[in-house]
N, C-alpha and C positions, 0 to 999 in steps of 0.2 A: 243684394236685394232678392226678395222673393216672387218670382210672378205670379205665382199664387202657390199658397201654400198647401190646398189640398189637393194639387195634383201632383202625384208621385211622378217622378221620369218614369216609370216602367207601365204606368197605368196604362189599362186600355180607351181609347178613344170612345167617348158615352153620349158623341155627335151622331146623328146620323143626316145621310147625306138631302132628307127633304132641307135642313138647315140650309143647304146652298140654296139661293133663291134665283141667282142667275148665274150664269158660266158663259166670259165675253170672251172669244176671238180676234185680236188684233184685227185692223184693218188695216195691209198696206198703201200707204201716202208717201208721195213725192213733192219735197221741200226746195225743189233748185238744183236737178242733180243730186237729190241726196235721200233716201228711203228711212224712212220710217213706222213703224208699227204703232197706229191708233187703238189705246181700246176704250179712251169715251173721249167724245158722245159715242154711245153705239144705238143701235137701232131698240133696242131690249133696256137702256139704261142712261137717262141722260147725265144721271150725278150720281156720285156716290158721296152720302153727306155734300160739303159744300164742293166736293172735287165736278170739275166739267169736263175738263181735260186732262187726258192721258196719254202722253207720247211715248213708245222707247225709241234711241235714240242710239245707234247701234248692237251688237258691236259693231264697229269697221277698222280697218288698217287703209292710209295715206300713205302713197308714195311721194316725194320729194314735190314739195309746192302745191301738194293738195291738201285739201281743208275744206271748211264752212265758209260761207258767207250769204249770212241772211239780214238782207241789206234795213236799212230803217223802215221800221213801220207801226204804224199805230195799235192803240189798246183803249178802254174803256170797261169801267164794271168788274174787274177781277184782279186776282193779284198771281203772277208768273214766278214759279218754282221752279228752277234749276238745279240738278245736285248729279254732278258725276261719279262714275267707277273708275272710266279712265280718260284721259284726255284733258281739256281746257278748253274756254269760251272766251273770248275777249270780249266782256260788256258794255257798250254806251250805250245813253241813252239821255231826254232831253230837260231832264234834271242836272245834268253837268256830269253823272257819274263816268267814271272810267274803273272797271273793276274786271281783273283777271280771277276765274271761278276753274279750282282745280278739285279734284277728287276726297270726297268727303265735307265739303264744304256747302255752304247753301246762299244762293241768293235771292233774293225776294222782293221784285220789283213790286209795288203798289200803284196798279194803273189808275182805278176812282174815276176823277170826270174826264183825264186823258193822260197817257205819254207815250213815247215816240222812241224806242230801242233796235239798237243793232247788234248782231252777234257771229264773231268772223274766230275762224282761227290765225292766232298772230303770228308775224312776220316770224319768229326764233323758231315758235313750233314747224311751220310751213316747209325749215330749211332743213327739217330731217323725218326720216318714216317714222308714223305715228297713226295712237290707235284715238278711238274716241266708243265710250260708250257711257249712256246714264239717261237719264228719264225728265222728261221736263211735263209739267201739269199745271194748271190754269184752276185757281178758284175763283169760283161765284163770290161776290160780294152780296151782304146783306142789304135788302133794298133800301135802307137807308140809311146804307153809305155808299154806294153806288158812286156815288158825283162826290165824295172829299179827295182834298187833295192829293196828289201824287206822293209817292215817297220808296224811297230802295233801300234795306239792309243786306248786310253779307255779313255772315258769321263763319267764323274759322271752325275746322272740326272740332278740334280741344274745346268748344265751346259751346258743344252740344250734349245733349248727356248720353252717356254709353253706359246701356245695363245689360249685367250677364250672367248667365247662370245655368246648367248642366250642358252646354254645350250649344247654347243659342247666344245670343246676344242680340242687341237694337240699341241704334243711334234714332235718338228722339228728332227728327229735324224739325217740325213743326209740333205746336199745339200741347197738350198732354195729356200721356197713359202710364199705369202702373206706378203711380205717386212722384212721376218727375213731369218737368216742363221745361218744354225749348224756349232760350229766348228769344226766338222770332217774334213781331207784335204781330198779331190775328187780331183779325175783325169776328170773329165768330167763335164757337164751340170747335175744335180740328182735334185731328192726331193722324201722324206720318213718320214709320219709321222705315231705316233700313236695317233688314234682318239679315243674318247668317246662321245657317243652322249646319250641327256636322251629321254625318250623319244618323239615322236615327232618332237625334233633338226634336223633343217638343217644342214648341211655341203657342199660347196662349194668346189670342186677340184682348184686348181689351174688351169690363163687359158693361163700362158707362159711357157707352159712346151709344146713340142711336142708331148709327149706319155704320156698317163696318165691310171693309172689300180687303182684299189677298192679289198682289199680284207677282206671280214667278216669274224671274228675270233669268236662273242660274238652276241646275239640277229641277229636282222634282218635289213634289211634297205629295202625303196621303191625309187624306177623310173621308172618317168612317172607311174605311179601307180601298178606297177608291184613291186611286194616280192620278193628279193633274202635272203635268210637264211644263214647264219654262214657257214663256209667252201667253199665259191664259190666266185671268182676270175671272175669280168666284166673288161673288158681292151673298152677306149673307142677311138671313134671317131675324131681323130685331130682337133682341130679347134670349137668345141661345146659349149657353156656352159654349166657347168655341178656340179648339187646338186642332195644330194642326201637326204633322210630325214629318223629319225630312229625310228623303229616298234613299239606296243605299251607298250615292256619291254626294250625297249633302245639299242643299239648296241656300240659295237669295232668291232673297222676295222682299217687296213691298207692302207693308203694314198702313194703310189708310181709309179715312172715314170723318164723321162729326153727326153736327146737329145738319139735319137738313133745313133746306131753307123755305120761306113759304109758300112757294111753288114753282114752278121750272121757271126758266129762263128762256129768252130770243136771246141767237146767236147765228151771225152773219161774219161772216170772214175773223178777225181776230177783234171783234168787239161782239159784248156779254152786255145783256141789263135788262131788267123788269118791263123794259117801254120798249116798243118797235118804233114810236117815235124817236126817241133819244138813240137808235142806234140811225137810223136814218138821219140824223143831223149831222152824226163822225160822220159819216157817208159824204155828204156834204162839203164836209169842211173838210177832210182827206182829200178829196176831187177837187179844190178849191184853190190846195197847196198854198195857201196865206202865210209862209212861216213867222213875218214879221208882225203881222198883227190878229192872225187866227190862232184858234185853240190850241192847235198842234205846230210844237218847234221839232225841228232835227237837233240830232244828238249832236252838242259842239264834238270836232275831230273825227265824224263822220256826216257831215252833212254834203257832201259833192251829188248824190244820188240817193235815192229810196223805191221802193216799191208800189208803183202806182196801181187805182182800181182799172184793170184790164178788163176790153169786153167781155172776157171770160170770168173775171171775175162779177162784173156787171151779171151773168148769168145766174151765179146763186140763190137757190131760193133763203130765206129767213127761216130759219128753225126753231119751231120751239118743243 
């Protein structure tokens, strides 16, 4: 395939750098024992297209019977993206799913008007040193689907489209750009891929998407001749064309964006939605712990415990 045909590999870059509209910085977050690097929400950007959330999610290296575990806990209003480089997630959650998610693969919970997921590293992996890195992100739902029902896919890698050409490539995980499409079902306009460029490689964004962000996991990349480095998130300019080209030990990066939606969102702990009412009801019914006849079930084969709303949590303000 072509990512675009009038741009030569060798071309010069005919971006210039007003085209970045913002340039985000990770925030470090603590998961349970376990660090993370936020870069949305940020203070400068609540979405990029339908994205709200943006975790990276090592690297790290485990010594013997260490691991994750991020015990059950609710959702509402968005749908949870998972896609490793290295490591594994053992998923349940209160749809009945049990699904092991290994590197290159994607899973795609759809929380809508509620579900209830856990995510541990498993017993096999625990019983030897191990690494874990990849990016988990949270889209907004369009407000009216908000409240449909729940639902989980998991797509193997072979089952994403991989396009490539002078020295870049992208795995499509979500949505679609450059005339292919993932078959995750999306509630909206999306596209998210994962790039690898050698180095010196161009990469072109896609330019029918409304929102479009960059974020460097691996190496570095240049625009307009300016270095951004590994861990930093550019969101750019509607309407631009836009390449980017990679440093001279190569880069990974994430490729995401869409339609936006039609207007920000409230977001309170791990529920998203249009109404600060409707998040204040989960609220409710999370404190409530009804598993047998309230909204929210724990995930069968991990229901012994879950993560309850904590004074501290109790202290969060409502953001929108």
């Amino acid at each position: 395939m072509s990512w675009n045909p009038t741009l030569a590999p060798d071309c010069p870059d005919s971006v210039g750098l007003d085209a970045i509209e913002t340039t985000i910085i990770p925030r470090a977050r603590d998961i349970g024992g376990f660090e993370v690097r936020r870069a949305l929400p940020s203070p400068r950007r609540q979405m990029v297209g339908p994205f709200i959330f943006f975790d990276q999610v090592g690297p790290a290296e485990f010594i013997t019977e260490g691991g994750i575990d991020v015990r059950p806990h609710p959702h509402i209003g968005l749908g949870t993206v998972t896609y490793l480089y290295q490591g594994e997630f053992e998923h349940r959650d209160s749809l009945g799913t049990h699904q092991m998610i290994y590197p290159g693969e994607v899973n795609w919970m759809l929380a809508g008007n509620g579900v209830t997921h856990s995510e541990r590293t498993s017993a096999e992996t625990r019983a030897t040193r191990h690494k874990l890195f990849g990016i988990q992100t949270w889209v907004a739902l369009p407000e009216d689907r908000e409240d449909m029902a729940p639902d989980f896919e998991h797509h193997r890698q072979e089952a994403l489209p991989l396009l490539s050409e002078n020295g870049a490539s992208a795995r499509l995980i979500l949505g679609s750009a450059w005339g292919e499409r993932s078959p995750v079902t999306m509630q909206s306009e999306i596209f998210y891929a994962d790039v690898t460029l050698t180095p010196g490689a161009h990469f072109p964004l896609p330019d029918d998407h409304e929102d479009r962000g960059i974020y460097v996991t691996e190496g570095e990349i240049e625009i307009a001749g300016e270095t951004f480095e590994a861990g930093r998130m550019m969101v750019f300019r509607p309407g631009d064309r836009i390449s980017v080209r990679a440093g001279a030990q190569g880069a990974r990066l994430m490729a995401l964006g869409g339609e936006t939606l039609n207007g920000p969102r409230y977001i309170w702990w791990n529920f998203v939605s249009s109404s600060p009412d409707r998040i204040e009801e989960a609220k409710a019914a999370w404190k409530e712990a009804n598993w047998s006849d309230g909204p929210f079930k724990l995930p069968p084969g991990d229901d012994s415990e879950f993560i309850p709303i904590t004074p501290e949590l109790e202290r969060l303000k409502l953001k929108r």
